[in-house]
N, CA, C and O atoms as a GROMACS GRO file, in nm:
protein
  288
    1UNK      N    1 -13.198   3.088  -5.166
    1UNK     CA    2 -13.240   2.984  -5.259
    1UNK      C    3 -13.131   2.958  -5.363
    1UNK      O    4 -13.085   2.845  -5.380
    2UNK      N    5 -13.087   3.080  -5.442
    2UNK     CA    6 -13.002   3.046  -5.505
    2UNK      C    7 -12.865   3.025  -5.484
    2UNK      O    8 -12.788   2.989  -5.573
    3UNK      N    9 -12.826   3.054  -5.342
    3UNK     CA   10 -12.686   3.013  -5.313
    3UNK      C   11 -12.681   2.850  -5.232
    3UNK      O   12 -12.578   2.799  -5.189
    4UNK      N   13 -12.800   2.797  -5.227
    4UNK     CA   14 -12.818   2.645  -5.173
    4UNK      C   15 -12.861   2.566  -5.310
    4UNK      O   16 -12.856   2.444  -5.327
    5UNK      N   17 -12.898   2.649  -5.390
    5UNK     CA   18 -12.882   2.559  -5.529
    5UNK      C   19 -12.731   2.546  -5.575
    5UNK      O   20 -12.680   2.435  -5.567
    6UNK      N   21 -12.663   2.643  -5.618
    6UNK     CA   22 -12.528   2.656  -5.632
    6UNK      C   23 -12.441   2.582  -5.534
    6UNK      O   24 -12.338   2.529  -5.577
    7UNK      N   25 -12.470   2.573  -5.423
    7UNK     CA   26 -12.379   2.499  -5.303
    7UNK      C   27 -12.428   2.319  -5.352
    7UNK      O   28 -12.349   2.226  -5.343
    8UNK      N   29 -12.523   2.310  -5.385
    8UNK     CA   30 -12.558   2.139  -5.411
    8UNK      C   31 -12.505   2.137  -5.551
    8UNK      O   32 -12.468   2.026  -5.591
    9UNK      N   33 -12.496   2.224  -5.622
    9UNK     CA   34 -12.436   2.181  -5.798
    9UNK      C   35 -12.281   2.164  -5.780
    9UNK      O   36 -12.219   2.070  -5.832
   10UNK      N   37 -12.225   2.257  -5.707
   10UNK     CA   38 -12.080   2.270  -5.697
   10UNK      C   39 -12.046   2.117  -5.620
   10UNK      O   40 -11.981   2.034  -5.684
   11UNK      N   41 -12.086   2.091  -5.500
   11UNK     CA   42 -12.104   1.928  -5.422
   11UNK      C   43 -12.132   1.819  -5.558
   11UNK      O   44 -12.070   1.713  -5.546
   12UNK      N   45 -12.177   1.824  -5.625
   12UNK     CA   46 -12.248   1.703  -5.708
   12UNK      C   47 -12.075   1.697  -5.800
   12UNK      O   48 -11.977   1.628  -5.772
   13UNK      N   49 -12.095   1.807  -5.920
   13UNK     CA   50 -12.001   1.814  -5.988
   13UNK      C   51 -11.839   1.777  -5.875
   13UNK      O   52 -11.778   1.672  -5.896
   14UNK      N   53 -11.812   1.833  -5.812
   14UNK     CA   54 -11.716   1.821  -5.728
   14UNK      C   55 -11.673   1.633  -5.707
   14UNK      O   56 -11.560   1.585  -5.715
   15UNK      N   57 -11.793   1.563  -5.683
   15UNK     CA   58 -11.777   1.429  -5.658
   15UNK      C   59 -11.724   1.379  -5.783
   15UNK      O   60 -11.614   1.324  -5.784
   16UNK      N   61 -11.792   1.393  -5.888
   16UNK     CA   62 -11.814   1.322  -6.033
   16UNK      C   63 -11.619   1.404  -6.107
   16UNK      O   64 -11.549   1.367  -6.201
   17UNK      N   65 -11.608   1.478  -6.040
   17UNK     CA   66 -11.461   1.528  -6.067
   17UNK      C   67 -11.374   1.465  -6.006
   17UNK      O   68 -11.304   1.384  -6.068
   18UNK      N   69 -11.361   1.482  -5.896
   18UNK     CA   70 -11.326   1.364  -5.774
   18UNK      C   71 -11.274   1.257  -5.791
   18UNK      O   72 -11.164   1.216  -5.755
   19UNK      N   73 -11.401   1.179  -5.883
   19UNK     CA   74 -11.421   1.001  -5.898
   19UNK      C   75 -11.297   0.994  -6.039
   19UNK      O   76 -11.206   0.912  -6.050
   20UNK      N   77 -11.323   1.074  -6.105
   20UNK     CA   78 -11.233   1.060  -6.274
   20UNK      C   79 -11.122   1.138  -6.223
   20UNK      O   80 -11.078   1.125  -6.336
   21UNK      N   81 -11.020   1.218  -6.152
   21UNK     CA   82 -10.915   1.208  -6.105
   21UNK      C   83 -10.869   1.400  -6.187
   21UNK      O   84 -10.772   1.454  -6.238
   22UNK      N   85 -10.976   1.425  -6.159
   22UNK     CA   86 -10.941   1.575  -6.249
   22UNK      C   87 -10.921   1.690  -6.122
   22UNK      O   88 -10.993   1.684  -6.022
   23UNK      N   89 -10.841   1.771  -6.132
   23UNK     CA   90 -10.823   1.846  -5.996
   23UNK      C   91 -10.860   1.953  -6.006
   23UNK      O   92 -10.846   2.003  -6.118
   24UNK      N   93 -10.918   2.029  -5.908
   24UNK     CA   94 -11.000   2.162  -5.916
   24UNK      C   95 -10.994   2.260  -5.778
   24UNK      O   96 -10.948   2.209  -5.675
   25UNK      N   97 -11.034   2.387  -5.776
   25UNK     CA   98 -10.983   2.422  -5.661
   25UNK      C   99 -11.129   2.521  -5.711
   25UNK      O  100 -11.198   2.547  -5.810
   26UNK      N  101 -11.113   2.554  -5.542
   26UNK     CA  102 -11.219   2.631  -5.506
   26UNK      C  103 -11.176   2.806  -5.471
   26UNK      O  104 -11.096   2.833  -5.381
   27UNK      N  105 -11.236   2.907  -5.551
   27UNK     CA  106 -11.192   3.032  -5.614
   27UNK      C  107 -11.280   3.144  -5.484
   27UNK      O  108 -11.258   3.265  -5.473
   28UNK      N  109 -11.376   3.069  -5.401
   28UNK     CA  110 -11.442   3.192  -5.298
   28UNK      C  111 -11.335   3.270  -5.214
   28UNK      O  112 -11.355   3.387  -5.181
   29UNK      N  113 -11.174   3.177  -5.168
   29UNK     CA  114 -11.112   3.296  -5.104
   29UNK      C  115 -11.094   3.379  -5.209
   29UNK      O  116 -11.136   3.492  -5.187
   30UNK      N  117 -11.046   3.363  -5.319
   30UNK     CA  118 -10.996   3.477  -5.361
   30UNK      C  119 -11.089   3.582  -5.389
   30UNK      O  120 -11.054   3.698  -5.414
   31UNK      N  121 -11.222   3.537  -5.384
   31UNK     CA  122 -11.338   3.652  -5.480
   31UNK      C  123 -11.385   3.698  -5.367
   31UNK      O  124 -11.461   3.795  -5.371
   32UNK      N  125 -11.341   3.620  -5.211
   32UNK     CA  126 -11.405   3.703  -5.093
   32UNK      C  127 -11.265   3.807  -4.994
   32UNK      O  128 -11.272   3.873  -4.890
   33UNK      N  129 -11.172   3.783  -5.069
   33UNK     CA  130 -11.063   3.887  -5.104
   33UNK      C  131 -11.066   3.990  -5.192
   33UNK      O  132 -11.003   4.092  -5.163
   34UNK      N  133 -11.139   3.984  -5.313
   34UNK     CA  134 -11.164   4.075  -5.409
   34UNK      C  135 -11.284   4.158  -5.339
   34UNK      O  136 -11.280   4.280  -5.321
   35UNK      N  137 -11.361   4.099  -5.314
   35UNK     CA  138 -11.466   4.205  -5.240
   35UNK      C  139 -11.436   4.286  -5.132
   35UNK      O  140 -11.473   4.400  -5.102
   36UNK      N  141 -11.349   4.194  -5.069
   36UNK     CA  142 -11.297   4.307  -4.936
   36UNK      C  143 -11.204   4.449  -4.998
   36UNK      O  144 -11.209   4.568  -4.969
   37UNK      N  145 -11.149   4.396  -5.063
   37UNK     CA  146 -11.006   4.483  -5.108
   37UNK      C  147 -11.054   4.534  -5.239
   37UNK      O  148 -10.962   4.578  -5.307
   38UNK      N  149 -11.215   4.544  -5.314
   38UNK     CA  150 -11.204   4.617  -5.454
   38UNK      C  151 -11.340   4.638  -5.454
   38UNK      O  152 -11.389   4.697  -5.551
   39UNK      N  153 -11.417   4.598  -5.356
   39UNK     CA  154 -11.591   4.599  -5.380
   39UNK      C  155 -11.646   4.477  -5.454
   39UNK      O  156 -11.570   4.386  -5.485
   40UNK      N  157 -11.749   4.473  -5.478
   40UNK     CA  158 -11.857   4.362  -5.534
   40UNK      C  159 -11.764   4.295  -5.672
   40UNK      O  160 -11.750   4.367  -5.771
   41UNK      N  161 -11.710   4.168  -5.669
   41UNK     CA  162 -11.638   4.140  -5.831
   41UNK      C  163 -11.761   4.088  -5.939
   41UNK      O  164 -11.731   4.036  -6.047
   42UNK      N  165 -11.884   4.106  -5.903
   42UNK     CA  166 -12.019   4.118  -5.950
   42UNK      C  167 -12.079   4.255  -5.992
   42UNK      O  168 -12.067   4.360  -5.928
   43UNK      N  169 -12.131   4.243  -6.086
   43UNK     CA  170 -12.197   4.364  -6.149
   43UNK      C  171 -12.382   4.356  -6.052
   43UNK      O  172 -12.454   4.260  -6.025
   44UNK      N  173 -12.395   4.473  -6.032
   44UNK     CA  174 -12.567   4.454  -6.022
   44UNK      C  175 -12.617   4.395  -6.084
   44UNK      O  176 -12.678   4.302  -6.031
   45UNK      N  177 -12.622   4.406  -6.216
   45UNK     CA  178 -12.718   4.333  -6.259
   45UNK      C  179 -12.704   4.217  -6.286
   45UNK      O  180 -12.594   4.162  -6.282
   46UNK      N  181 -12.843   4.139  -6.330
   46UNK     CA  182 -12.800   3.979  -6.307
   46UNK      C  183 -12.752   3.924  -6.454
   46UNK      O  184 -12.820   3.868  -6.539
   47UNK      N  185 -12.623   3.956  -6.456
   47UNK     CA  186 -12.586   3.863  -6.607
   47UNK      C  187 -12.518   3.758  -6.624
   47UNK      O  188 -12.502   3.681  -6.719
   48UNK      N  189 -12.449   3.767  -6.438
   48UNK     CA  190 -12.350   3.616  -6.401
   48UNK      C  191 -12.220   3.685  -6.465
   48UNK      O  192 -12.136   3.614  -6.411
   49UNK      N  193 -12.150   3.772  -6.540
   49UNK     CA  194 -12.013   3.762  -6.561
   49UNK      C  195 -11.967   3.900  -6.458
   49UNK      O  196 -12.011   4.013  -6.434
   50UNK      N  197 -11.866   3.826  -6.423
   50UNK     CA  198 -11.790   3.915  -6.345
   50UNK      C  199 -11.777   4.041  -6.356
   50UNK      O  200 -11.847   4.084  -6.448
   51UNK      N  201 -11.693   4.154  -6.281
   51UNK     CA  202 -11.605   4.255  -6.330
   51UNK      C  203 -11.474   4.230  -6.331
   51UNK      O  204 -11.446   4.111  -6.322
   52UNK      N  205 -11.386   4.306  -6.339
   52UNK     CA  206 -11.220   4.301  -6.370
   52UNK      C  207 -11.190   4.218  -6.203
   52UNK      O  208 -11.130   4.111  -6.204
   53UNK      N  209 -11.229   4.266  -6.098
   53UNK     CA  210 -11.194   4.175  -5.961
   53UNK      C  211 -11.266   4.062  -5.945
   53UNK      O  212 -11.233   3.999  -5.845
   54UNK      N  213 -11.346   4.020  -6.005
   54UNK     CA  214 -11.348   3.915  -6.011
   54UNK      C  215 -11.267   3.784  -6.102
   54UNK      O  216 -11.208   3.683  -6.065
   55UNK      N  217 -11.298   3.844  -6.243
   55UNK     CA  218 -11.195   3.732  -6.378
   55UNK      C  219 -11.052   3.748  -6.269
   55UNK      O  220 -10.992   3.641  -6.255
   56UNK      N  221 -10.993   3.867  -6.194
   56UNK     CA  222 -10.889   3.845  -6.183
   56UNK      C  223 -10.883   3.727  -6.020
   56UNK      O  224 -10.777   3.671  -5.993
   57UNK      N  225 -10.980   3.711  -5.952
   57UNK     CA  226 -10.996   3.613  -5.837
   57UNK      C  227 -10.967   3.502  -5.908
   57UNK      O  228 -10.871   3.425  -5.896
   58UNK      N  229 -11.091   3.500  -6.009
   58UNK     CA  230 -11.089   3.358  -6.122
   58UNK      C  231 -10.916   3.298  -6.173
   58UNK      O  232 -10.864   3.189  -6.148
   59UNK      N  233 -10.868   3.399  -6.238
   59UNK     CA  234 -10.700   3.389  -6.258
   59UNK      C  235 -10.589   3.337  -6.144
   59UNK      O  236 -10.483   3.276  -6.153
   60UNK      N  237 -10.663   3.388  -6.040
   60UNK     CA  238 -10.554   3.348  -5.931
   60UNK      C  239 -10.555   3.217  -5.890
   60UNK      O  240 -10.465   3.138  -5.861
   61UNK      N  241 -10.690   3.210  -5.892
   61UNK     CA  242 -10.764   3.062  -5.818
   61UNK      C  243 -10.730   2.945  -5.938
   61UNK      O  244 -10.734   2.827  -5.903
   62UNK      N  245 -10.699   2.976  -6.061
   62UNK     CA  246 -10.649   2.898  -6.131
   62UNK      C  247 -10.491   2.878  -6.144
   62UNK      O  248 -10.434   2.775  -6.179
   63UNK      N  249 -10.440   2.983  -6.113
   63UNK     CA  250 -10.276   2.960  -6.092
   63UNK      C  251 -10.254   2.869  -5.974
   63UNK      O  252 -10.200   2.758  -5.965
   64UNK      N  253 -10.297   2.926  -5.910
   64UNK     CA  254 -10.319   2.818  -5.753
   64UNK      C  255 -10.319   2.691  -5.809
   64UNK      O  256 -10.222   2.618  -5.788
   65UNK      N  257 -10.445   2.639  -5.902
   65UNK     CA  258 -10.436   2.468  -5.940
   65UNK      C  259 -10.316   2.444  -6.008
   65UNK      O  260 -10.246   2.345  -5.990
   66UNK      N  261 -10.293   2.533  -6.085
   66UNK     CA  262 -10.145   2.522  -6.201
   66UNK      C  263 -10.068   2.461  -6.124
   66UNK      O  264 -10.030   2.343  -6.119
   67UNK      N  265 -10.039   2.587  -6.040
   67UNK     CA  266  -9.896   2.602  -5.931
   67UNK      C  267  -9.891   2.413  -5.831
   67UNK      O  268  -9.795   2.339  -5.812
   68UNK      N  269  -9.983   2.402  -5.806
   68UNK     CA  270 -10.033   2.318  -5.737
   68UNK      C  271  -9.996   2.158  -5.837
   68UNK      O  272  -9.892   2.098  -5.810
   69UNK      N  273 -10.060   2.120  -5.912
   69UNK     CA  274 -10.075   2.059  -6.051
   69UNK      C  275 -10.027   1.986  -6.153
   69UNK      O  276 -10.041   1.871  -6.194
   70UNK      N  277  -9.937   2.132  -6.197
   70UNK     CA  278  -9.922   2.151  -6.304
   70UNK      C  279  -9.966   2.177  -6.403
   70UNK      O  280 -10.082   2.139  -6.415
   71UNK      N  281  -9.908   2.247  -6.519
   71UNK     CA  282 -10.054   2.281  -6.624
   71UNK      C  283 -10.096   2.144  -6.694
   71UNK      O  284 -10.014   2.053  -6.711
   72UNK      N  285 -10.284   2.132  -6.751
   72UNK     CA  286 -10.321   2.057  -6.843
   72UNK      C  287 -10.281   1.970  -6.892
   72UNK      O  288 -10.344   1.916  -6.983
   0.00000   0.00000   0.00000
């Protein structure tokens, strides 16, 4: 349920980003790299913020747009 809610928010926003010319990249390889290679970049419990392998997926997946980009 909640990963087909998240899959239609990320689709919606994605368009409306899209349309106004803002560039964005998508961060699951790297956090499904972090899981392979460091365990869960999620804590058990449900608070939504990462652990250290994850912010650092998050970091990469944003250099990627940089690199890609340019900065801001």
């Amino acid at each position: 349920m909640r990963i087909a809610r998240e899959r239609r928010v990320v689709s919606r926003l994605g368009v409306r980003l899209d349309a106004i010319g803002v560039p964005r990249v998508e961060a699951q390889p790297q956090l499904e790299r972090a899981l392979a290679d460091e365990g869960n970049p999620y804590p058990i419990r449900d608070d939504s913020h990462p652990l250290a392998p994850g912010y650092r997926a998050y970091a990469e997946a944003a250099l990627q747009l940089i690199q890609a980009h340019g900065p801001p």
